[in-house]
Kinemage of the C-alpha trace (Angstrom):
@kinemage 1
@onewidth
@group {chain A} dominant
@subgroup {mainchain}
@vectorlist {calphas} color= white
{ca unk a 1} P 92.232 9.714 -27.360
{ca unk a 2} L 95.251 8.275 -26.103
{ca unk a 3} L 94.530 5.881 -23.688
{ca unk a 4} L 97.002 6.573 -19.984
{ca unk a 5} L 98.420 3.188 -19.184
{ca unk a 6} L 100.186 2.863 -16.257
{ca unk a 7} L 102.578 -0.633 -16.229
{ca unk a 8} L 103.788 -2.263 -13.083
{ca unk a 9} L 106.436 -5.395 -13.019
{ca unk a 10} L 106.823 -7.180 -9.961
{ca unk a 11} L 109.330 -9.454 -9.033
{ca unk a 12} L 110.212 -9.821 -13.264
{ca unk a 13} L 112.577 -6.671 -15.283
{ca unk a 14} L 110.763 -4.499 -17.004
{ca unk a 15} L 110.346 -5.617 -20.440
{ca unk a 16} L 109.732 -3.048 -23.342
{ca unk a 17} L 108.326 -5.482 -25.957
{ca unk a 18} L 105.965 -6.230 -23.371
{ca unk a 19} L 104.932 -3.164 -22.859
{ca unk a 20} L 104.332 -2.364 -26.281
{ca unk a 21} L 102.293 -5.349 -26.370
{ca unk a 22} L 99.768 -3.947 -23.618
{ca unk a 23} L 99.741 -0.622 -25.597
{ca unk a 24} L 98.372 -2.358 -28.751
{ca unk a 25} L 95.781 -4.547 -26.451
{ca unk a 26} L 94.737 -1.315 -24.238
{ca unk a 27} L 93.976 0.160 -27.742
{ca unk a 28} L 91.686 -2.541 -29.119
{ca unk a 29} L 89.899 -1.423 -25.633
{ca unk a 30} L 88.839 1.908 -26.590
{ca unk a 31} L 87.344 0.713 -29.533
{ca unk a 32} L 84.844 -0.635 -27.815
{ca unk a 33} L 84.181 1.744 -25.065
{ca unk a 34} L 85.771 5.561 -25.184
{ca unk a 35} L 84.765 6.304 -21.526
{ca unk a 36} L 88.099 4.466 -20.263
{ca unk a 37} L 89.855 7.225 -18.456
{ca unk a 38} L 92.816 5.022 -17.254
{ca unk a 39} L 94.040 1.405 -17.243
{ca unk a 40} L 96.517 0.017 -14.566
{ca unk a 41} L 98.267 -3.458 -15.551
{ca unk a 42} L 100.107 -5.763 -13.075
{ca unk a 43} L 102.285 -8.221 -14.139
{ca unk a 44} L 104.266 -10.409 -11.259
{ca unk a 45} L 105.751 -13.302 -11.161
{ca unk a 46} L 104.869 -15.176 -7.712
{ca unk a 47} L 108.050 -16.097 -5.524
{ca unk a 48} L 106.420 -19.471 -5.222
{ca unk a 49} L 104.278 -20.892 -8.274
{ca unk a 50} L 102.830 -24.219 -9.269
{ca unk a 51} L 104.529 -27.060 -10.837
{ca unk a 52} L 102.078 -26.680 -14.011
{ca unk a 53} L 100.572 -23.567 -15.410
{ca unk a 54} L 101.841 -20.402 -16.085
{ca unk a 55} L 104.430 -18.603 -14.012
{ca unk a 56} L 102.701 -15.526 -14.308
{ca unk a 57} L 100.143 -13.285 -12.991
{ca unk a 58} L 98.570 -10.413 -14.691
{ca unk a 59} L 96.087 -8.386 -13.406
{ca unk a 60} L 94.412 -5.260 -15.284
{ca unk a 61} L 92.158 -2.322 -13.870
{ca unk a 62} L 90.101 0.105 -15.535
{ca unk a 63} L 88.863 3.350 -14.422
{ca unk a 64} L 85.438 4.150 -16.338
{ca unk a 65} L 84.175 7.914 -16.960
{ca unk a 66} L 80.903 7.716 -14.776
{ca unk a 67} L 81.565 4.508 -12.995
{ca unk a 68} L 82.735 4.571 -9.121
{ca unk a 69} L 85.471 2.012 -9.762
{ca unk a 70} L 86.434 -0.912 -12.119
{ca unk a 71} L 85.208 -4.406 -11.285
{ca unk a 72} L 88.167 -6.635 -10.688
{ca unk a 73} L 87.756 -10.278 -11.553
{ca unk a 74} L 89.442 -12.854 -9.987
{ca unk a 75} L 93.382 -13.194 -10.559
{ca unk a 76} L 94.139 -15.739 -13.102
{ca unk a 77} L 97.644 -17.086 -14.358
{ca unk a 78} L 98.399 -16.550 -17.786
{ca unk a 79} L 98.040 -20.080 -18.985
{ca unk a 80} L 94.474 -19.603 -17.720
{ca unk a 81} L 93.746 -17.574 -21.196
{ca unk a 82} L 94.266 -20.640 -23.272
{ca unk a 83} L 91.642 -22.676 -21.504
C-alpha cells in the first residue's frame, strides 16, 4: 500500500529532495505497522530561533486504522535527533 503523505513547508520553499526524503522515511513506517492510513509532516522554519540548535522544526502526524487520533509528542528542533 502506498502510504498518502501530505507535506507542508512553512516559512522555507518547498524542497523536492526533501520531500523525497520523507517518502523513503514514511515507507520504513509501514513496515512496521500497515494500519497507517495517512501521515501529515510539518516542516517550518520559526521567524525567530535560537542562537544554537537547529533552525528547524518538524513535526509529523499519523492517522492509525482503528485509533481515534495520532498521539503528538512534543515539538522538537531538528538538532534534537542527534542528541
Amino acid at each position: 500500500m502506498l502510504l498518502p503523505i501530505e507535506t507542508t513547508f512553512k516559512n522555507i520553499p518547498v524542497s523536492d529532495p526533501i520531500e523525497d526524503l520523507i517518502r523513503r522515511e514514511a515507507a520504513k513506517l509501514e513496515r512496521f505497522f500497515a494500519g497507517i492510513t495517512r501521515c501529515r509532516v510539518l516542516i517550518e522554519k520559526p521567524y525567530r530561533h535560537h542562537r544554537s540548535g537547529g533552525p528547524y522544526v518538524v513535526r509529523i502526524e499519523l492517522d492509525v486504522r482503528g485509533g481515534d487520533r495520532h498521539q503528538q509528542q512534543p515539538e522538537r528542533s531538528c538538532s534534537d535527533r542527534a542528541n
